[in-house]
BALUM-821537 format. One record per residue (C-alpha): residue number from 0; residue in three letters; chain; x, y, z. Coordinates in steps of 0.25 Angstrom, whole numbers, plus 5000, padded with zeros to 4 digits. Layout:
BEGIN
[NUM "ALA" "A" [X Y Z]];
...
This chain:
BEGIN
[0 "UNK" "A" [4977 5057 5153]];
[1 "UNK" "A" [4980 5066 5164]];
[2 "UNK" "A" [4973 5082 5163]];
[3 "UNK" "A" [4987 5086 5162]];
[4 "UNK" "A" [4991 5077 5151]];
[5 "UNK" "A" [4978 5079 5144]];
[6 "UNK" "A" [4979 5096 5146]];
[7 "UNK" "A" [4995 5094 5139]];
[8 "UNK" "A" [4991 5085 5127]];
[9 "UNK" "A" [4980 5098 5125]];
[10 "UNK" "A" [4991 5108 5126]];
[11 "UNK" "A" [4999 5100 5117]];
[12 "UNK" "A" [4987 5098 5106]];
[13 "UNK" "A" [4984 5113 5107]];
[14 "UNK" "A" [4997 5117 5106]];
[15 "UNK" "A" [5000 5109 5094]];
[16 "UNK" "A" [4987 5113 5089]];
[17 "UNK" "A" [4991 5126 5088]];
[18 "UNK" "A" [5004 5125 5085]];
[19 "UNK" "A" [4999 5119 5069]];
[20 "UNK" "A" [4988 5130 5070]];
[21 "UNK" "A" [5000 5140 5069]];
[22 "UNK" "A" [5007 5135 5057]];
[23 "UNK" "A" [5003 5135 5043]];
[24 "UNK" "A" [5009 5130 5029]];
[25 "UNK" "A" [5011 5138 5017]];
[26 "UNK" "A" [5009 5152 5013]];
[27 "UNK" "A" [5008 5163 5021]];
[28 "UNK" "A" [5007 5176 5014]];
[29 "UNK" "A" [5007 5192 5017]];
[30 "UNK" "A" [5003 5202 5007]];
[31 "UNK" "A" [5002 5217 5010]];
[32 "UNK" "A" [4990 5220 5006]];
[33 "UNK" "A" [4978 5215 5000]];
[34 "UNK" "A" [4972 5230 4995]];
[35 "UNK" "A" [4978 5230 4984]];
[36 "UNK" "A" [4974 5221 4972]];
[37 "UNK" "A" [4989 5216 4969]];
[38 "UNK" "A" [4989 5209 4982]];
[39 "UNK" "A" [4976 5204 4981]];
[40 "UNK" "A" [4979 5197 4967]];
[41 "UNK" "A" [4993 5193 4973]];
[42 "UNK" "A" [4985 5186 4985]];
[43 "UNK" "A" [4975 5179 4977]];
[44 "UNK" "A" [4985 5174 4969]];
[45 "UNK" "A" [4992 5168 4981]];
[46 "UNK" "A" [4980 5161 4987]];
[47 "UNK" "A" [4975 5155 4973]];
[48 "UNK" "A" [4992 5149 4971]];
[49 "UNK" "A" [4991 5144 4985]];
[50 "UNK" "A" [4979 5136 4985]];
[51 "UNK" "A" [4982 5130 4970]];
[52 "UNK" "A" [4995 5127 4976]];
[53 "UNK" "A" [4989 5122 4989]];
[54 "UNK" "A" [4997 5131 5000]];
[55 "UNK" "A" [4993 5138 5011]];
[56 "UNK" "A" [4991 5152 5011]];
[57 "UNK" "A" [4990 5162 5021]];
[58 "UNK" "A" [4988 5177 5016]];
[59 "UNK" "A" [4988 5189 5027]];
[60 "UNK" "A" [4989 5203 5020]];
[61 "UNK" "A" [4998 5213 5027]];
[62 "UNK" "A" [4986 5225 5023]];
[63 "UNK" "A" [5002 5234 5018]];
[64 "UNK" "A" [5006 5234 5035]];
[65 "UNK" "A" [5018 5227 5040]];
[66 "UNK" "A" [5014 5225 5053]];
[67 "UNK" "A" [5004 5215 5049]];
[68 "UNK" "A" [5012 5211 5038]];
[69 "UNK" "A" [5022 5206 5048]];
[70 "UNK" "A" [5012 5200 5057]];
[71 "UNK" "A" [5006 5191 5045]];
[72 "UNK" "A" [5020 5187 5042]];
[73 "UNK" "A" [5023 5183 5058]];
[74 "UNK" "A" [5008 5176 5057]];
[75 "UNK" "A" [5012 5168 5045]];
[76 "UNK" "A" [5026 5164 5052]];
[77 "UNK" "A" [5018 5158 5064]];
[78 "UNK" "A" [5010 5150 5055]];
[79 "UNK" "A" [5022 5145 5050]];
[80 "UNK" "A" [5019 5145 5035]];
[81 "UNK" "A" [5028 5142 5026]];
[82 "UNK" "A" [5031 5152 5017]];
[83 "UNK" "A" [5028 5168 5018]];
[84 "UNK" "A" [5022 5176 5007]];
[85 "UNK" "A" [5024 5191 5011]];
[86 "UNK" "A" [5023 5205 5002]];
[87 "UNK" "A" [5027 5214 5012]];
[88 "UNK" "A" [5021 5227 5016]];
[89 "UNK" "A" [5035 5232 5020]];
[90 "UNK" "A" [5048 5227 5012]];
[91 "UNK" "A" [5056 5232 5025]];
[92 "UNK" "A" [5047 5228 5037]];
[93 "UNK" "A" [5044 5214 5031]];
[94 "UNK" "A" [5058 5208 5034]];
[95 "UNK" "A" [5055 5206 5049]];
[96 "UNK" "A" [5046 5195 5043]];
[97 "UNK" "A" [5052 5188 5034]];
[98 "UNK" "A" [5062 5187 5042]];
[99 "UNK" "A" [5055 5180 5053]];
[100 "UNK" "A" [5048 5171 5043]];
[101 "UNK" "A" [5061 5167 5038]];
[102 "UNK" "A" [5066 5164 5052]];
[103 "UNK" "A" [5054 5156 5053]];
[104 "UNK" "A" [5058 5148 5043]];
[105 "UNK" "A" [5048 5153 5033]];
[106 "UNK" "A" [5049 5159 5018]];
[107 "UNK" "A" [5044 5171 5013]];
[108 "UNK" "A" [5041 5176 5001]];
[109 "UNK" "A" [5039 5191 4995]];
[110 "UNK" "A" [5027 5195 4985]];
[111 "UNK" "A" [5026 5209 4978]];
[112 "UNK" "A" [5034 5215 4988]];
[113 "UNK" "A" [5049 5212 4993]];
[114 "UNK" "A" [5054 5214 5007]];
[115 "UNK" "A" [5067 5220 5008]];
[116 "UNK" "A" [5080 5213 5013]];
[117 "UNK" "A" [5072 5200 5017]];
[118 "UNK" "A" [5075 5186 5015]];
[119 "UNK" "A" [5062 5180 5007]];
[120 "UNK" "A" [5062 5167 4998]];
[121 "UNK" "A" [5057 5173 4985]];
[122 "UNK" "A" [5051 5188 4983]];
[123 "UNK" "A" [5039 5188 4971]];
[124 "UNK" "A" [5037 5201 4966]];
[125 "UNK" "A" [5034 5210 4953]];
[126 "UNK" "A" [5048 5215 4949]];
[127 "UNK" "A" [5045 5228 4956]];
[128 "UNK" "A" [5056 5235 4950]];
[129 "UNK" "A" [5055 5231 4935]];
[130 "UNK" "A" [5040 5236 4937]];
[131 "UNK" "A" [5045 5250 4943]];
[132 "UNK" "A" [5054 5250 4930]];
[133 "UNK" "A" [5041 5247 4921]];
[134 "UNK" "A" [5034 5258 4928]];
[135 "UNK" "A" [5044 5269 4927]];
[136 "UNK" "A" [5045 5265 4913]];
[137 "UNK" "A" [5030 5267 4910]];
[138 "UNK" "A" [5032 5279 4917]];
[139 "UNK" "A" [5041 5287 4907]];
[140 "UNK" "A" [5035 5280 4895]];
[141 "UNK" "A" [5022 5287 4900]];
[142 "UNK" "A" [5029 5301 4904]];
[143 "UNK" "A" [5039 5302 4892]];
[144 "UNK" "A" [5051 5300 4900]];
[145 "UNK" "A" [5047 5314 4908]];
[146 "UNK" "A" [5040 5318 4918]];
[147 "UNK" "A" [5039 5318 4935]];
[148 "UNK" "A" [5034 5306 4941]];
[149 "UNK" "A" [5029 5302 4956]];
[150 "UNK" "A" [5029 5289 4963]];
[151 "UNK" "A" [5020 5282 4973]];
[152 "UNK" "A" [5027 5274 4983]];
[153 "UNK" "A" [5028 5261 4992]];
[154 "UNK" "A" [5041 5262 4997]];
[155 "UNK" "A" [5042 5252 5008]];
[156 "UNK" "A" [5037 5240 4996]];
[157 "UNK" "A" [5050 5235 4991]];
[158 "UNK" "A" [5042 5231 4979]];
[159 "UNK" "A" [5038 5246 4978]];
[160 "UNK" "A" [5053 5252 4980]];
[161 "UNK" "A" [5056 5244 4968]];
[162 "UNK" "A" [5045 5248 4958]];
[163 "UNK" "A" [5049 5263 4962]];
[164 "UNK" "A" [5062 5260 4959]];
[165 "UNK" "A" [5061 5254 4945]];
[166 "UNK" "A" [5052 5264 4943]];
[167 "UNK" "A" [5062 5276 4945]];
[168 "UNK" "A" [5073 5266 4936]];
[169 "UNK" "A" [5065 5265 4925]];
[170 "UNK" "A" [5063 5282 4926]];
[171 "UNK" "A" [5078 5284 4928]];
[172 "UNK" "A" [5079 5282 4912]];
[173 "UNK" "A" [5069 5295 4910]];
[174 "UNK" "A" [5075 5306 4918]];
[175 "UNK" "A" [5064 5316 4914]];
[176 "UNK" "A" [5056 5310 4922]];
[177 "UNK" "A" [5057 5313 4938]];
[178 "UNK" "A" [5051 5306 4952]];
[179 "UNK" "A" [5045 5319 4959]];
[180 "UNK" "A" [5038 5311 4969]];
[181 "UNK" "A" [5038 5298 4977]];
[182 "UNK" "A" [5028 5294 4988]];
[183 "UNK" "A" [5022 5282 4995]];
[184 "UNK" "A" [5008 5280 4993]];
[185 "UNK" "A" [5004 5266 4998]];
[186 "UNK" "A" [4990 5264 4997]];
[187 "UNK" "A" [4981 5271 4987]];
[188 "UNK" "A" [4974 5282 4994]];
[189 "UNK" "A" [4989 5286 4999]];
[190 "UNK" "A" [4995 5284 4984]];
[191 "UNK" "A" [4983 5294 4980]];
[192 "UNK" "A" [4987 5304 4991]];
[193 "UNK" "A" [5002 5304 4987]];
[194 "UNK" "A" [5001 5303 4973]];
[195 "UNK" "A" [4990 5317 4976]];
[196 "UNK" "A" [5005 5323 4983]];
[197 "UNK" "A" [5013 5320 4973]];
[198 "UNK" "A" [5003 5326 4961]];
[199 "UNK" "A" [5002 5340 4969]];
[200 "UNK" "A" [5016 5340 4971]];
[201 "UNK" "A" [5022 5336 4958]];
[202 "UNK" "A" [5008 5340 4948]];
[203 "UNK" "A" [5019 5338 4936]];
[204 "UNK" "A" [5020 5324 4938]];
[205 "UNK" "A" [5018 5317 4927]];
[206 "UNK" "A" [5018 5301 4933]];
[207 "UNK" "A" [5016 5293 4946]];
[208 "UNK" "A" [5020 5280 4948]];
[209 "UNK" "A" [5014 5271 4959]];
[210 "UNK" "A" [5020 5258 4965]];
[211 "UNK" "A" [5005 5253 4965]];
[212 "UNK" "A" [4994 5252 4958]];
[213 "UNK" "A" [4987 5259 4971]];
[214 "UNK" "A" [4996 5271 4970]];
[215 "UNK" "A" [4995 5273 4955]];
[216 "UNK" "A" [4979 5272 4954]];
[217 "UNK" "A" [4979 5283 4965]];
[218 "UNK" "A" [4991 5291 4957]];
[219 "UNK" "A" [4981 5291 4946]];
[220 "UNK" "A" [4969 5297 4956]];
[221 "UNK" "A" [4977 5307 4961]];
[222 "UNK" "A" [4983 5311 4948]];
[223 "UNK" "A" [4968 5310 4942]];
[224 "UNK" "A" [4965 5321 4952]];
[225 "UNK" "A" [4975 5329 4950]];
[226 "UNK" "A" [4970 5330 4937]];
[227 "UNK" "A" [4984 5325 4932]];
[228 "UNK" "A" [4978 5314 4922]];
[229 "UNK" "A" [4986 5319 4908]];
[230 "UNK" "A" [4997 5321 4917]];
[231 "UNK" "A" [5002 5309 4926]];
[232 "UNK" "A" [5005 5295 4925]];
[233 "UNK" "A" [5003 5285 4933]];
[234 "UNK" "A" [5008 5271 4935]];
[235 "UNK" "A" [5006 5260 4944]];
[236 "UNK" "A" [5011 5247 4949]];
[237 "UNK" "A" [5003 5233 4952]];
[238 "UNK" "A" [4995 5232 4940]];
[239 "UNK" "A" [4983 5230 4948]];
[240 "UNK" "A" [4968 5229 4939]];
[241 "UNK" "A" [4964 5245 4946]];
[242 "UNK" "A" [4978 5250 4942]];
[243 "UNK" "A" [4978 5242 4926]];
[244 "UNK" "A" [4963 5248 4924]];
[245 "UNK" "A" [4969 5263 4928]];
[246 "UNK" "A" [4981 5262 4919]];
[247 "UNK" "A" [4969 5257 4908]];
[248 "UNK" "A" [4959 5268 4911]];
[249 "UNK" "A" [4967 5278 4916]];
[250 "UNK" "A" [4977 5286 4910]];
[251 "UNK" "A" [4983 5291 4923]];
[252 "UNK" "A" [4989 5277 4925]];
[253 "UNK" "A" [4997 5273 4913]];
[254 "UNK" "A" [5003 5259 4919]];
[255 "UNK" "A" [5005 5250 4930]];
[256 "UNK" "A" [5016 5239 4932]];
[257 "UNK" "A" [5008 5225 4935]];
[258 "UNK" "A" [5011 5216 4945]];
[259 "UNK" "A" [5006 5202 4945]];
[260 "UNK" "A" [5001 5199 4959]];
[261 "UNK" "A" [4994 5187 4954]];
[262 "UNK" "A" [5007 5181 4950]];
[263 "UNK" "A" [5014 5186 4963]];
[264 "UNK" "A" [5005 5179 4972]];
[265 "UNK" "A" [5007 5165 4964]];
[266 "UNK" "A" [5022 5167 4965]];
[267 "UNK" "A" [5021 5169 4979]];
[268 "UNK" "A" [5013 5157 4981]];
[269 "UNK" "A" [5019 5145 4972]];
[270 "UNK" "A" [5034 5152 4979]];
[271 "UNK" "A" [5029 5151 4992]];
[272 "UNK" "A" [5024 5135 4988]];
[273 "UNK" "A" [5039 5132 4983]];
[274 "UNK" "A" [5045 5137 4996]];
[275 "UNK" "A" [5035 5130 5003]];
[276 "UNK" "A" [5039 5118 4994]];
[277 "UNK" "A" [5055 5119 4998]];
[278 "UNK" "A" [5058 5124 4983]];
[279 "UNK" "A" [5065 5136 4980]];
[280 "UNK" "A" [5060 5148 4975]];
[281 "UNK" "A" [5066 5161 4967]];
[282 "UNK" "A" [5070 5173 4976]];
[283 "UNK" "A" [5064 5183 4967]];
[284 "UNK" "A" [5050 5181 4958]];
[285 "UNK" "A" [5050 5194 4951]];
[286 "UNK" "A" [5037 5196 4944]];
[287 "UNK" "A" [5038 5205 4931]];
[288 "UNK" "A" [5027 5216 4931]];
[289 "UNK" "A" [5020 5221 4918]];
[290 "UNK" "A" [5016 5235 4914]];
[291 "UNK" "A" [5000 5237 4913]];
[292 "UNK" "A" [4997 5251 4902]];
[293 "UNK" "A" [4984 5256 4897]];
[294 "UNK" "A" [4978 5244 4888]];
C-alpha cells in the first residue's frame, strides 16, 4: 500500500470512528434543576425505569438557565438520541428547541412543565390547574371565606401560570376574599425577601400562597418574624418531605398540593421507550395531585 493509500484508509477509519462516537441511542433528558427535591426524586425515578427497562439515559440539568438548557438540548440532538426528555426552564424560550429536535427527526417529551405553542409527542405533568383549584379551595376553608390574600410567583413556568390561575378560580366563589398582592420569588432566599415586602405592605394579610414548596416554607419564615403566626396562612405546592413536615409542625403552613415526581419520572421513561419502540403514545398524561393537611 502506497503512503497516500495507507494515509486515506486512516482518514476514513478516524472519521468513521468518530462519526459512531457522536451518536447515541435512547434517552436524552433535561431537567431544570436538581436543587430542589422534586426534581431529584423525578430524576431518580428515570434512571431506576431506564436501567430495568434497559435504555439509555443521558441526564444534563439546565441548574433554571435557558442558555444551557438549549445548549444540553443542541448536545443531545448531535448525539443523535432518540427521543428528548425536557422540563423546560422557560415555557417561551424553549421552542427554538424543540423545534429543531423535531426538524432532526427527534421526539420530545415534556415533564412537570409544558412549553408554550410547541409541537411535543406527549406532555406528563401534574394537572397543574386542578391543583391551583385544590389550593384556593384549602385557602377559604382555612380563612372563613374572608380575608386578603398574597401570592408568590413563577410566571414564565407554564405549569406555574396555571396553578395561579386555578388558584384565583376556585377564590372567584368567595368574594370576601381579595388578591392584594402578586410577585415573583424564584428561589428561596428571594421568596423570603418578597414575601418580607408584601407583609410590610399589606400587615392585614391574612394568607399566602406559593407556587412552591420553596416559596411557602420561606412565606412561613418571613411571616414567623413578622410575628404574624396567629394571623397568616400559608400554602404551598410540590408536597416535598421539608414542606409535609412544616404543614405537620407548623401551624403557619396549613397545606400543600402533592405532586408525585416519582410517578412523573417513570411516565417519562416507559413513554420515551414506546416512542422509541414506534408505538404510540397519549398527547396528554395528567397526573392528579392530592392534598397533604396536618396529620
Amino acid at each position: 500500500m502506497t503512503f497516500k493509500k495507507a494515509l486515506s484508509a486512516l482518514l476514513t477509519t478516524v472519521a468513521l470512528t468518530a462519526g459512531s462516537a457522536a451518536f447515541a441511542d435512547g434517552i436524552g433528558a433535561s431537567l431544570l434543576t436538581q436543587q430542589h427535591p422534586f426534581y431529584i426524586e423525578l430524576a431518580d425515578a428515570m434512571k431506576a425505569e431506564a436501567e430495568a427497562k434497559g435504555v439509555p439515559l443521558e441526564i444534563s440539568i439546565a441548574n433554571q438557565d435557558l442558555n444551557k438548557q438549549l445548549a444540553d438540548v443542541e448536545d443531545f440532538i448531535v448525539k443523535g438520541v432518540d427521543v428528548i426528555v425536557i422540563s423546560p426552564v422557560d415555557s417561551q424560550g424553549v421552542m427554538a428547541a424543540i423545534a429543531r429536535a423535531e426538524a432532526a427527526g427527534i421526539k420530545v417529551i415534556t415533564v412537570d412543565v409544558p412549553a408554550a405553542n410547541a409541537k411535543v409527542v406527549s406532555h406528563i405533568g401534574t394537572d397543574n390547574y386542578t391543583g391551583g383549584v385544590k389550593a384556593g379551595e384549602l385557602m377559604a376553608k382555612e380563612l372563613n371565606g374572608k380575608g386578603k390574600v398574597a401570592i408568590i410567583d413563577y410566571p414564565t413556568v407554564q405549569s406555574v401560570v396555571a396553578r395561579i390561575e386555578g388558584f384565583k378560580k376556585a377564590l372567584e366563589a368567595f368574594p370576601e376574599i381579595e388578591v392584594v398582592a402578586q410577585q415573583t420569588g424564584i428561589t428561596r432566599a428571594e421568596a423570603l425577601a418578597v414575601a418580607q415586602n408584601m407583609l410590610q405592605a399589606n400587615p392585614d394579610i391574612a394568607g399566602i400562597f406559593g407556587f412552591g414548596d420553596d416559596a411557602a416554607l420561606a412565606a412561613a419564615v418571613a411571616v414567623k418574624s413578622a410575628g404574624l403566626e396567629g394571623q397568616v396562612k400559608v400554602i404551598g405546592f410540590d408536597g416535598m418531605e421539608e414542606a409535609r413536615n412544616a404543614v405537620d409542625s407548623n401551624p403557619v403552613m396549613v397545606g400543600v398540593i402533592q405532586q408525585f415526581p416519582d410517578e412523573m419520572g417513570k411516565t417519562a421513561v416507559d413513554t420515551a421507550a414506546k416512542v422509541i419502540a414506534g408505538e404510540d403514545v397519549p398527547a396528554e398524561q395528567p397526573i392528579v395531585p392530592g392534598v397533604y393537611t396536618k396529620k
